[in-house]
N, C-alpha and C positions, 0 to 999 in steps of 0.2 A: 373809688379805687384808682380811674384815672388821675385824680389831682396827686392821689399819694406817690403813684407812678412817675410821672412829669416832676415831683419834686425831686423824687431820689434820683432822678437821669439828670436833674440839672446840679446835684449835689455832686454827680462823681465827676461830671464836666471843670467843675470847680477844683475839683482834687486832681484832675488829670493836667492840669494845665495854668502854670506857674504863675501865669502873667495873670489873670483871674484872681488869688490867693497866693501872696509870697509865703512861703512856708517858714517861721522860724526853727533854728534848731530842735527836734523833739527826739525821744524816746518814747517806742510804744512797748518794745519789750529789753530786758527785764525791767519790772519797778527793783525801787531801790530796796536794799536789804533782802536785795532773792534770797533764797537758801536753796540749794541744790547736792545732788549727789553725781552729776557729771562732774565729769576731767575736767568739760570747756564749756561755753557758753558763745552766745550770738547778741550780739547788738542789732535791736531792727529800730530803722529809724528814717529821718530824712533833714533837710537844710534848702535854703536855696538856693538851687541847683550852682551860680555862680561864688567861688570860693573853693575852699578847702577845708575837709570836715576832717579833725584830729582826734583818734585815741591816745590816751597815754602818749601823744607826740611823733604817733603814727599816721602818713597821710592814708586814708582808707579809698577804694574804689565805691562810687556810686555809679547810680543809674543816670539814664537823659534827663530823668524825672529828679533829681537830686537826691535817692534813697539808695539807703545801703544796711549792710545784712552781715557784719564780719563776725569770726569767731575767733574766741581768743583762748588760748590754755586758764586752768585755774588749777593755783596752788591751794592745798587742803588750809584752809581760815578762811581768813577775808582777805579777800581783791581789789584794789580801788582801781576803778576806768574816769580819767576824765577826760571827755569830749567837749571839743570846743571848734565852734566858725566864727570867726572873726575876731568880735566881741561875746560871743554867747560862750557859755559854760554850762555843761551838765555832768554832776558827779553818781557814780553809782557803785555800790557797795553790796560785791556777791559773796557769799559765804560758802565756799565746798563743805559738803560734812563728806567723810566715810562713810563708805559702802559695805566696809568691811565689820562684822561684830568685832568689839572691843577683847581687847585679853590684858587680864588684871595683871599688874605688876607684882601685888604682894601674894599671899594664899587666900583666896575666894573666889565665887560664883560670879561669870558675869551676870549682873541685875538681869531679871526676865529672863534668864536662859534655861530654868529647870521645868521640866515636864511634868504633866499638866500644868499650862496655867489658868484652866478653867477647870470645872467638873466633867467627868468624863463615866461613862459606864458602860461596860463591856458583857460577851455574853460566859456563861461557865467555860473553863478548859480555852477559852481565847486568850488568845497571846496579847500582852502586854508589851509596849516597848517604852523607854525612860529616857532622856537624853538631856545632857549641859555643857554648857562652855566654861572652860576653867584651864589655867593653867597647861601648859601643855605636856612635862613633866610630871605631874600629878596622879596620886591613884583613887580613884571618884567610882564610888556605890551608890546603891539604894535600896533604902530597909523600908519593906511594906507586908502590911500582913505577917508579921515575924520573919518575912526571908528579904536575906541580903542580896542582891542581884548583883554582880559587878559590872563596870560600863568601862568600856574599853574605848583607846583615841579612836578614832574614824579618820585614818590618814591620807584616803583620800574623798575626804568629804567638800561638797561644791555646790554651791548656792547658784539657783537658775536669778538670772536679769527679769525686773518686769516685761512682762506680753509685749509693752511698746518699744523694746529694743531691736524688735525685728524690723522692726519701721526704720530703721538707721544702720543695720546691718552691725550692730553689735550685741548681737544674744544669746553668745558662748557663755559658757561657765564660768563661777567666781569661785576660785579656792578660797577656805575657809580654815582656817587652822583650829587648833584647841577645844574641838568637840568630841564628846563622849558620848557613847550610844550603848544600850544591851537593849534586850528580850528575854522576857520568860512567862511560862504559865505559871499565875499565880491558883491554889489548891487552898480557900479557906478554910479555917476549922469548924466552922460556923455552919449550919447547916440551914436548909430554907425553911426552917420549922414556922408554923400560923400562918404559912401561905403569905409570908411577906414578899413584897416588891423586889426588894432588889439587898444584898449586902453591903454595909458600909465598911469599906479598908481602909480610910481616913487620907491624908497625906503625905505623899511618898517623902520619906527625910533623908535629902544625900549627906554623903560623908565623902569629904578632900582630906586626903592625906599629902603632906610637902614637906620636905625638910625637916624629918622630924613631928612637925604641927599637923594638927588635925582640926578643919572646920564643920561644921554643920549645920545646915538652912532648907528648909521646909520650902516643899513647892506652894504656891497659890492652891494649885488645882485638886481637889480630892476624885477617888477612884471608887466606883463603888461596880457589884457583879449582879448583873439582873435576874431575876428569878427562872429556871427553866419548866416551872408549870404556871405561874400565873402572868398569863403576858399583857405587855400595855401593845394599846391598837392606838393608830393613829389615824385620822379621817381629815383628809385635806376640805379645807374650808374656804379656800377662795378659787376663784375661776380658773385657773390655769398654776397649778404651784410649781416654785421654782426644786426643780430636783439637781444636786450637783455628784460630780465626783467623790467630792471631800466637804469639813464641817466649814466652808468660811467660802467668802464670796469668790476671793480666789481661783477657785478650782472650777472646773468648765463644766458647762450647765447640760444636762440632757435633756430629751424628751420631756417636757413640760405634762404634769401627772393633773387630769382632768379632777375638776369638783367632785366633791365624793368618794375619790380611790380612799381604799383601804387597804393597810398594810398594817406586821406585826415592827414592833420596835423592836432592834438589836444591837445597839449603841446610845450613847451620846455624848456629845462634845460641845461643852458650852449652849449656844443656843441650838444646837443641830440637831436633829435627828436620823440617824441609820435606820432604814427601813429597810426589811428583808430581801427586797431583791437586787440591792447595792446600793441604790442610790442615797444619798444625803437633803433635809429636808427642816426647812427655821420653824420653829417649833411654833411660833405664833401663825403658818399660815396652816395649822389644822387645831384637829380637839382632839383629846387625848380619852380615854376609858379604857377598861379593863377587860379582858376575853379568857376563856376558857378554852380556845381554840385560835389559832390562827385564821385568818380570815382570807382560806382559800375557795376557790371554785372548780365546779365542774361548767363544759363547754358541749353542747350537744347538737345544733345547729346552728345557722348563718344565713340571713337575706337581705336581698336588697331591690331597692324601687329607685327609678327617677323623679326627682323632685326640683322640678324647673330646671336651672343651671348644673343642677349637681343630681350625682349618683350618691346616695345613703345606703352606707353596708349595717346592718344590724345585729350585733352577737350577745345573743341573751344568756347572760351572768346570773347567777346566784350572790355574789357580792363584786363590788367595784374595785377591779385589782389593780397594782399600776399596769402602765402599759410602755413602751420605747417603740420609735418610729424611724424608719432611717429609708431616705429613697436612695434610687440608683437612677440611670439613663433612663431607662423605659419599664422603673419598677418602685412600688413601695411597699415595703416588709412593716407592717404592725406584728408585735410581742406580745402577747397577754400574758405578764408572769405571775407565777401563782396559780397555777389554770390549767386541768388536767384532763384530755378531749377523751370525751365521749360520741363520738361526733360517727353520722353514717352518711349522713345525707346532708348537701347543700346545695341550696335554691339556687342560680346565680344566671339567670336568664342573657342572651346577645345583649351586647351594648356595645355602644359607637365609642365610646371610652373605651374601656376594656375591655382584652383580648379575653383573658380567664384570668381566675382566682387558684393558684395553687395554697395548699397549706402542710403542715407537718408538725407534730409536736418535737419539746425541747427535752431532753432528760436532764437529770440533778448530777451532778459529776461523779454521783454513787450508781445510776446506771439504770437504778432499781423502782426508780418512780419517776414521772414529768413533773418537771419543774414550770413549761410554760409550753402555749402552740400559739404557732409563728404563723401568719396569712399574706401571702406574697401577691398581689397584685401587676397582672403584666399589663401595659399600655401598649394603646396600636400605634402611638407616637412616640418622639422621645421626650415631647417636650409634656410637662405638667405644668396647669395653671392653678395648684392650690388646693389645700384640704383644710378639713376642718375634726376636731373631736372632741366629746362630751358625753358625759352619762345622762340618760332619761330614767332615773332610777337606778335597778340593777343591769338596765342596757347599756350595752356602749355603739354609742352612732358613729361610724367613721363618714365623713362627708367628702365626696372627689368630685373637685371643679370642671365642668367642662370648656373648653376653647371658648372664646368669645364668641357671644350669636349675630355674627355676621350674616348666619343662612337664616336669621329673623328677618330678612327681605328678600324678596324675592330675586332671583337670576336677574332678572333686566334690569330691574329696581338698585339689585348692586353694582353692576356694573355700570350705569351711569352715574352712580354715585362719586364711582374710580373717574369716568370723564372728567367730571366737575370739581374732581382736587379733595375728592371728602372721601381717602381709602380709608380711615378710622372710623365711620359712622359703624353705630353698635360696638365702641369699644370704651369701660372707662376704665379714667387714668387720676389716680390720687400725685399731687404731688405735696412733696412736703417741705417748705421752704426752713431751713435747718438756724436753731437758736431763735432769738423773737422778741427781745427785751433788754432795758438797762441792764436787766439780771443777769441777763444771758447772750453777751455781745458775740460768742463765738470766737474765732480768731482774730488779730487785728492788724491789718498792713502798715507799714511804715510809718503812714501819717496820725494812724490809728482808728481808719477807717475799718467800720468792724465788719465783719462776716455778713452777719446776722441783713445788714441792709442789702449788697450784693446777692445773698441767697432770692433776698426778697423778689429781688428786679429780675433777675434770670428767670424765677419762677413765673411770674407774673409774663415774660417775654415769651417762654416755655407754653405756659397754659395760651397763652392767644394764638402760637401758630399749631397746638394740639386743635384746637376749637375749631381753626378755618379746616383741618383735613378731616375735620366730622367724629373728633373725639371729646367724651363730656365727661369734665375735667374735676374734680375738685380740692380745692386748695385745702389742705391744713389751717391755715393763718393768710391774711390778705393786709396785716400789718403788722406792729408792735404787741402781740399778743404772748401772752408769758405760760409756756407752752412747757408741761413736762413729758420727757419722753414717753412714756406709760401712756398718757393723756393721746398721744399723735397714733401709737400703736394700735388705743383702742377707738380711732377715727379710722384707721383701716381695714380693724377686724367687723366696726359696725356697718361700711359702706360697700365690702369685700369688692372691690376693684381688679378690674381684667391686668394690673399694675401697681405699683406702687416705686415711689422713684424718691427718695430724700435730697435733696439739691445742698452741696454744703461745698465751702472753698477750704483748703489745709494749709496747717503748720505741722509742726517737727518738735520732738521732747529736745530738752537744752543740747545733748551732745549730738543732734542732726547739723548739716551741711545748707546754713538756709541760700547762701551765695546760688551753691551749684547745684541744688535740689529744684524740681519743677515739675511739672505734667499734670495728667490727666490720673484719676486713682478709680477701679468700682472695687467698692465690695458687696460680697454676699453671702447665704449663712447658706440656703437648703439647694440642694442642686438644681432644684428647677429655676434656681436663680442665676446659674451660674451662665449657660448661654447668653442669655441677655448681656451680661455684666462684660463678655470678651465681648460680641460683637458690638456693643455701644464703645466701649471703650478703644479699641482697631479703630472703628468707623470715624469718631471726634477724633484720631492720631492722626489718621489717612488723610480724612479729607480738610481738618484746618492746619496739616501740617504742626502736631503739637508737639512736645514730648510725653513720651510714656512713662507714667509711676508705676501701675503695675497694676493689675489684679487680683486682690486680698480675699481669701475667705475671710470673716472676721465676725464675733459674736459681741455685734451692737443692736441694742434694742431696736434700730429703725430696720436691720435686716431680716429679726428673726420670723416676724410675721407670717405664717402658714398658711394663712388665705389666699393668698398670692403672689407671685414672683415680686419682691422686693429688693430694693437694692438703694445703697446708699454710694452718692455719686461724690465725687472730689475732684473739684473740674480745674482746679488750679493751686500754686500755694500764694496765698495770700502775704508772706514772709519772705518771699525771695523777689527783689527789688525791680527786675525787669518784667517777672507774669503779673504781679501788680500791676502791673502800669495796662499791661494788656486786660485785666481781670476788670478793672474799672474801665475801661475806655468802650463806650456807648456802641460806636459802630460794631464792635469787635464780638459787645454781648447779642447785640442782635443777630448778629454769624453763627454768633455759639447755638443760639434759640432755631434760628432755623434748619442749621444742620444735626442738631439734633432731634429736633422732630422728624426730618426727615430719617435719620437711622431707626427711629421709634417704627413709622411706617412701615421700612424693609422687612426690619423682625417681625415686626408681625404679622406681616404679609406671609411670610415665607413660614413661620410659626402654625398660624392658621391654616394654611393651604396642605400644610402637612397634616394637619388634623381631619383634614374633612376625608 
């Protein structure tokens, strides 16, 4: 581990310092033939430092270091940039496409714009809605099950920017012309006679009318109406399934629905499944069979025991229902939906955790039955260090982490610990050194020094001054190890860590500012991650004088982790020519390693101390 260490510090000595390695002209971003959907673009790159580095005949600013980072408008085709110092030349050819859907010139359907374009199935008396792009002028139906629906323009209709536009501060609205939209109940004639599955209404076929002309073209997707007495159950199949808003990855993920939930089907969309209490669900991560009953529960007691580090709350189910979890400051709300309490009595003895367990059931928006009971949990702190949940059958376990066992030594015993420079003893700390392979270089600075090594070297600098204040550490990766995120998630859920910290350096999607962009970035998913994430982030501003990027909530698999305050850190951008220069420079990382241990220490000091 040393030797690997001692290379990489003498690798970035080499990259820091001219006279060492004369740098010939390079580009590390874009490669040639980009294709993008931004306005502009960034050139990151570098030269030696002595001379004048040309775009298009433009003298550019660099760094001391000879690297630079400009951005240049882009007309919709191709753009040629050529860059040149001295003698050197480097050509590159970005291609803008449009953001905006296409609108045919002649009378027809834009390709791919008619609804469904998968299979989809709905429940009886549910609304269907239809929608395409076409002409703007134009009058556009759709004939399904015998009836005509008409789709009317959508005039002000407006396309949201990907999730990463907020990162650049452009993630307003995109107008969208020439879309058509209705709804209706479709009412088949067809009744559910043999207790079949579901009805088939085949393929929705629009009709354009223009000028006279009339087209017509078949969606992809067929529509079909599910049975209202014989219902498909679905039973999740893997450890943690992903539940979302809507059918496509897209859409933002909830409460992760434990092994074994069971739920009635009431949709579906391509690969997706609508399961009855809203959520969306990939159909490969359960098994599917058939019920005669929806597969609801009654709820009639509740207890719980300490179990080492954690308190285990136990609610014995008749069937595994989904469930949604959402904390607050000094609270967290589990939902059993589907679950209708019976409930008189519950055990819930003092605990050093918990103040009390309040609870209530949820009514059906008809008034007249529960739909679900809610169990609120109040903490004597505000701070939460991590839960866990899973079925043991028809039980459901909730599991709440207690503060690190610091008071696992005695009074004297920890207090000379604090003498001796070791306030972490009885604390550990995962970190995870971010990307980890040729595969996987991460972002890449100027010279096209990647990520992935820098990650390595902070971490490795990180874990040795966590270690001297008596905190036991471990690492994800301690090299080149080809590392998929899933893979890192479940080394934190197996080791469940008083922490969890991703260590990773940043860039910017094509239309960011990589010149004038720079700082320090946390993000985090669940709130008890969220203190951590400002006071590390203040604390690295304040005390190496950095710039601030910001503090993100943001839903990355390094943050979502529920075992523990996790967080994924973004300690510079590796893209903008001057924190480069700082990002690799050896003394500077070692600054970084010890004053962020030492923020580590405060938090959790102060963390802790409020706990006891």
């Amino acid at each position: 581990m040393k030797r690997i260490l001692l290379g990489l510090i003498v690798f970035a000595l080499v990259m820091i310092t001219p006279a060492l390695a004369e740098q010939p002209l390079f580009v590390a971003y874009p490669p040639n033939q980009h294709r993008t959907i931004s306005d502009r673009i960034f050139l990151i790159g570098t030269a030696a430092p002595q001379g004048e580095v040309l775009i298009n005949g433009q003298v550019i600013d660099r760094s001391q270091g000879g690297h630079f980072a400009p951005s240049f408008p882009l007309e919709l085709g191709e753009n040629e940039f050529i860059l040149r110092h001295g003698d050197q030349e480097i050509r590159r050819t970005i291609t803008r496409i449009s953001n905006q859907p296409p609108i045919p010139d002649g009378i027809a359907f834009v390709p791919e714009s008619l609804t469904p374009s998968s299979p989809i199935s709905r429940l009886p008396g549910e609304m269907l809605c239809f929608s395409a792009i076409a002409p703007p002028n134009a009058e556009v139906s759709v004939d399904i099950a015998g009836e005509t629906i008409p789709l009317f323009k959508q005039s002000e209709s407006r396309q949201l920017p990907d999730n990463k536009a907020v990162l650049t501060g452009t993630n307003q609205p995109i107008n969208i012309g020439g879309k058509f939209g209705g709804c209706a109940t479709i009412s088949p004639d067809t009744d559910f006679a043999d207790n079949r599955k579901a009805i088939d209404l085949g393929q929705p076929r629009y009709q354009l009318i223009l000028n006279g002309e009339t087209v017509t073209q078949t969606a992809t997707g067929t529509v079909s109406i599910l049975s209202p007495t014989q219902f498909e159950i679905a039973e999740v199949i893997v450890d943690a399934g992903v539940a979302r808003t809507g059918p496509s990855t897209t859409y933002s993920r909830l409460t992760p629905l434990p092994k074994g939930t069971r739920a009635r089907i009431t949709g579906r969309d391509g690969d997706y499944l609508r399961l009855d209490y809203g959520g969306w669900i990939k159909a490969d991560e359960t098994r599917l069979f058939s019920g005669s009953i929806p597969p609801n529960s009654m709820i009639r007691s509740a207890s719980s025991r300490r179990d080492g580090q954690w308190t285990k709350v136990y609610f014995p189910l008749q069937v595994p229902v989904p469930i949604s979890i959402q904390q607050g400051d000094r609270t967290l709300t589990i939902t059993l939906h589907n679950t209708t309490a019976q409930t008189d009595t519950i055990r819930f003895d003092d605990n050093p955790l918990i103040e009390r367990m309040d609870w209530q059931p949820v009514l059906s928006p008809m008034g007249d039955t529960q739909a679900a009971v809610q169990y609120t949990f109040h903490f004597r702190t505000s701070q939460q260090w991590g839960y866990e949940v899973n079925y043991a059958g028809t039980t459901l376990v909730l599991s709440l982490k207690h503060p690190p066992e610091l008071g696992a030594l005695d009074n004297a015993s920890f207090l000379a610990s604090i003498r001796r420079g070791r306030p972490l003893t009885g604390v550990k700390i995962l970190l995870d050194p971010g990307h980890g392979s040729d595969e996987d270089l991460g972002a890449r600075g100027p010279t096209g020094y990647p990520e992935k090594d820098v990650a390595l070297i902070m971490s490795s600098l990180l874990q040795s001054e966590l270690i001297k204040r008596g905190a036991t550490v471990f690492m994800t990766r301690e090299g080149d190890d080809d590392l998929w995120p899933h893979e890192r998630v479940e080394m934190i859920n197996k080791q469940k860590p008083d922490l969890a910290l991703s260590i990773h350096y940043n860039a910017l999607p094509d239309n960011g500012d990589a010149i004038n962009t720079k700082g320090v970035g946390m993000f985090w998913f669940h709130p008890q991650a969220h203190n951590l994430a400002v006071f590390l982030h203040n604390y690295l501003v304040e005390k190496l004088d950095r710039p601030s990027y910001g503090v993100f909530w943001n839903n990355l698999a390094l943050t979502r982790p529920s075992v523990t305050p996790s967080l994924l850190l973004e300690l510079g951008f590796m893209i903008n020519p001057e924190e480069f220069e700082w990002i690799i420079n050896p003394v500077e990382q070692r600054k970084l390693a010890t004053t962020l241990a030492d923020a580590i220490v405060e938090w959790v000091e102060s963390r802790v101390a409020g706990s006891a």
